[in-house]
N, C-alpha and C positions, 0 to 999 in steps of 0.2 A: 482283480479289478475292484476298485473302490465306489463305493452307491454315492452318488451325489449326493448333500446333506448331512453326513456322517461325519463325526468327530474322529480324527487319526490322531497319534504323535509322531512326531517326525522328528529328523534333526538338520539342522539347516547347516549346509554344505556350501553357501557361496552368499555373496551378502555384495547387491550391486548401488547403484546410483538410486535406479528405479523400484529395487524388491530387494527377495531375497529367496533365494532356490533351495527349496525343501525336498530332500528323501524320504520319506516312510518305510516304515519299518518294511513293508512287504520290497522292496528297492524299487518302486514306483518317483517318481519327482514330478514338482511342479513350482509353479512360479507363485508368490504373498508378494502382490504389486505393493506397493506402495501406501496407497491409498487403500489399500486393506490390511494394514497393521494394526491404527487404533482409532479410533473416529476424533481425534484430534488432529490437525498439523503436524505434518511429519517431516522437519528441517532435512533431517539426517537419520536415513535408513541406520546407519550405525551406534544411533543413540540407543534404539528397542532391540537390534539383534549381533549375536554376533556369531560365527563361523564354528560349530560345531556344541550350540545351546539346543537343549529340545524343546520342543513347541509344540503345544495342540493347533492345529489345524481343521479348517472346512472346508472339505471339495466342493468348491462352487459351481464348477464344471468342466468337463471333459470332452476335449475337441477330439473331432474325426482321427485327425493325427496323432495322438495320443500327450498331446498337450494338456495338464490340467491345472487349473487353478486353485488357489486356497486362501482361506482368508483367515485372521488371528484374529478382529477386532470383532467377528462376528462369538466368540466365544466368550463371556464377562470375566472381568479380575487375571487379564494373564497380565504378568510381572515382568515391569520393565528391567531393563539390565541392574540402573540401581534398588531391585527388590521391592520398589513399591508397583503398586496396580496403579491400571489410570484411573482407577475410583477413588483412592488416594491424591494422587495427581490434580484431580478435576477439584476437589474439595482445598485442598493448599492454595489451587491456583483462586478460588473464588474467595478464601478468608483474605487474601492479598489483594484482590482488590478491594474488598469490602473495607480494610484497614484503610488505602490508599483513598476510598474515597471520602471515607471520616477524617483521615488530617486535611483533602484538598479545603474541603465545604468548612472545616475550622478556620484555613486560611485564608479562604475566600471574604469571611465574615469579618475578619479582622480587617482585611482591605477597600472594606466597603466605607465611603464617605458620604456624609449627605450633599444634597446637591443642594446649590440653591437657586432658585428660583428668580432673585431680581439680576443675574446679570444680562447684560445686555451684548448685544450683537454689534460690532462693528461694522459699518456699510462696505461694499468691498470698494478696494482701491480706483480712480480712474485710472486708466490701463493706457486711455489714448492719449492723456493728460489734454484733452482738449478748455480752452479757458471757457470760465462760467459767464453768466452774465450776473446783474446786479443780484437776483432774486438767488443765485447759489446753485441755478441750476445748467444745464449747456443742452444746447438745443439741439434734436435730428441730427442737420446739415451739417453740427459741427462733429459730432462725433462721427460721419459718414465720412467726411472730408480726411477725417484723421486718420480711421481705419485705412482709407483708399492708398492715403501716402505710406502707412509703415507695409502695409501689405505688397506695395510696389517695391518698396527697397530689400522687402525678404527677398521675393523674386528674381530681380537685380543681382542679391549677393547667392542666393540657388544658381543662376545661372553661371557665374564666373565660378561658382567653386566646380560643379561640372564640367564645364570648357576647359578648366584648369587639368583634368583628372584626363580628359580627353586631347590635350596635346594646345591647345585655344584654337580648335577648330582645321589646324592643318592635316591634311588628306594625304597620304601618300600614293602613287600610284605609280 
């Protein structure tokens, strides 16, 4: 029986969706979920293991039924399939962004224009096209008048296209 905490080697014997099912050496097994392979993201179990590689493992625990679990990420520097560690890994993946984000911020710079400051803003459009009076401007009552009319003919044209959709109202029965 194996002490919880304790580093074993094993050899992994099955390699699913969710893990990967390890033997040790004493013919004990247990399951390396998933989410205890390496403390990154783990698209595809199949990327970090595959069917008859050995592994250090940690008993993380040991159920009533003789279930036990193990984990690989808890141990530093184990080596992914292509040979590099994920201390490796972490460092490539950070010069790459580091790279990516000195060309964005050059691009960036490049795209920057000045603004200026005296344009001006165009008033927005009359909507109800209501007429002005002399002074250029249209008063309450007419803009109220006008909303009232095109709103009435939305309505109007809402309602036949629904009645149209619904037969024009005829009922069967």
């Amino acid at each position: 029986m194996a002490d919880v905490a304790e580093i074993f080697e094993g050899r992994v014997f099955s390699v699913m969706n969710f893990g990967a099912f390890v033997r040790l050496k004493d013919g004990s097994t247990g399951l390396v979920h998933i989410s205890e392979i390496t403390d990154g993201f783990v698209q595809d179990v199949k990327d970090y293991l595959k069917v008859g590689q050995t592994v250090q493992v940690v008993v993380l625990s040991e159920e009533s039924d003789g279930k036990k679990k193990f984990s690989i990420k808890r141990i530093a520097n184990q080596p992914r399939l292509d040979g590099r560690t994920e201390a490796e890994v972490k460092a490539e993946t950070k010069e790459k962004q580091a790279a990516e984000a000195t060309v964005a911020t050059g691009k960036e710079k490049k795209k920057e224009k000045p603004v200026s400051r005296t344009t001006s803003v165009a008033p927005p459009p009359d909507i109800y096209g209501a007429d002005k009076d002399s002074a250029g401007t249209v008063s309450f009552e007419d803009k109220l008048s006008k909303f009232m009319k095109n709103s009435e003919e939305r309505l109007v044209d809402i309602k036949h296209r629904t009645e149209n959709k619904r037969g024009g109202g005829y009922v069967r029965r």
